[in-house]
N, C-alpha and C positions, 0 to 999 in steps of 0.2 A: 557666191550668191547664197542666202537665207535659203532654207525649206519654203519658209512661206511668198519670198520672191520667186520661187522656181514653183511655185504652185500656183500662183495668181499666173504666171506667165503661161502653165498650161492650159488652164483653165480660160483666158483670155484666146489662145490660139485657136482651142474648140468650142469656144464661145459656150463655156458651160458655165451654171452657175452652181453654188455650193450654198448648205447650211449647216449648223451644228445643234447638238442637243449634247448638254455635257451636265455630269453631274461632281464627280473628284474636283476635277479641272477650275469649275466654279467660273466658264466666261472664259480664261485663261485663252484655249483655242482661237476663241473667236478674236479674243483681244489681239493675238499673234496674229491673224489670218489680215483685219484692220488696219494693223499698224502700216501695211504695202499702201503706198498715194495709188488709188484707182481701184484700191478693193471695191467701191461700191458697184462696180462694173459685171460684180462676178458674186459678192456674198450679200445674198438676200437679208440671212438674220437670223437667229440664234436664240436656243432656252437654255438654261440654267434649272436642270430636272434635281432640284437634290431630295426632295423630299417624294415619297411614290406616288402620291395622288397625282402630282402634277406631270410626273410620269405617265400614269394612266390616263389622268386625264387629259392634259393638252396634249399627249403627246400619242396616244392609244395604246401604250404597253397596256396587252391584259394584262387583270391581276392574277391572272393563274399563274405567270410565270413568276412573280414574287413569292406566290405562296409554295411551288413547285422548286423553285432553281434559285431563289431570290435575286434582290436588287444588282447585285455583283456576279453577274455570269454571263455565258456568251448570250444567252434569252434575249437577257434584258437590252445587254445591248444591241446585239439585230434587229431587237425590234423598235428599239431606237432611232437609229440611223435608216430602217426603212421607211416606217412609219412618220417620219422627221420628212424626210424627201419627199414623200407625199403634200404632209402639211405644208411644208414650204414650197409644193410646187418647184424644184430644183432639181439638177440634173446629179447634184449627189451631196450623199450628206454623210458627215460624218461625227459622230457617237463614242463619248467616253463613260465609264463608270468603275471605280475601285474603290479602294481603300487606303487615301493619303497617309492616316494616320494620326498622329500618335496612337490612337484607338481604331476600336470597328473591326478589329482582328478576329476573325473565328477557325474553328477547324476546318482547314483545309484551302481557308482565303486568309495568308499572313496580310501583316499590312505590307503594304507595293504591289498587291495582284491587282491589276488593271485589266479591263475586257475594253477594248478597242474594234469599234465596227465602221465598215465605211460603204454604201450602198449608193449603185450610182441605179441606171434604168435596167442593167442589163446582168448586174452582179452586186452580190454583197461579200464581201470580204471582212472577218471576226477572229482578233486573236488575243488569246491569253499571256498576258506579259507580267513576269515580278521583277518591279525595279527594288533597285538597294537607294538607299538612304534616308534624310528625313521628308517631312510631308512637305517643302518645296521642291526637292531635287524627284521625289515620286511626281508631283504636277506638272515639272518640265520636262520630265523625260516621258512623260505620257505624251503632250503636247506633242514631242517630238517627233512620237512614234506616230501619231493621229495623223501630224503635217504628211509622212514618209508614205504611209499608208495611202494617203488621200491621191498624192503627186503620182504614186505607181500605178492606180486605179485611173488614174487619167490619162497617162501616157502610154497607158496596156490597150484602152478604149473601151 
């Protein structure tokens, strides 16, 4: 069975629902989480933050943490995935943002550093991952990590 059939199926057991807020990713997530027949059951719905206003804005990242930690650190994402769960009223949400690549590489974030956040009511969970490859094999292995994250955060409670 898929990550994301073993996530719908937990999340359908504890009757929780899920949303995303993704910026690398670009939707990717979401698209995975959808592709399960009965997702609407369980995932509310989804932003595509790639640029920071919309970040801040719909989504309440302050801008201190831009200007402080920038777009690509655990900040942003925490306050992603918490602030996501809010907005979407859902019982967890989970939050990507790195650097696919080929560009966007700085000191100290190569491209493939991904921050992955997953906040349900009771916990938020944020970690830093560098995938190897190019900017789809970084997309899908973030995806991965986000499904892996999400599934453990719901079967933990």
């Amino acid at each position: 069975m898929i990550l994301a059939e073993r996530l719908g199926e937990a999340l359908s057991q504890r009757r929780w629902t899920i949303s995303t807020v993704e910026s690398c990713t670009a939707g990717g997530l979401a698209y995975r989480i959808t592709e399960i027949p009965g997702a609407s059951a369980y995932y509310l719905g989804g932003v595509v933050a790639y640029d920071n206003r919309v970040k801040a804005d719909w989504i309440g990242v302050p801008e201190r943490i831009f200007a402080e930690h920038g777009a690509v650190s655990e900040e942003a994402a925490r306050a992603m995935s918490e602030n996501g769960r809010l907005r979407f009223d859902t019982d967890l949400c989970a939050a990507i943002t790195g650097i696919a690549g080929p560009g966007g590489a700085t000191p100290g974030k190569p491209v493939g550093t991904v921050f992955i956040s997953v906040a349900s009511q009771t916990a938020t969970r944020t970690e830093r991952i560098c995938f190897e490859g190019d900017r789809e094999q970084v997309r899908q292995s973030a995806i991965d990590a986000a499904l892996k994250m999400a599934l453990d955060l719901v079967t933990a409670g």
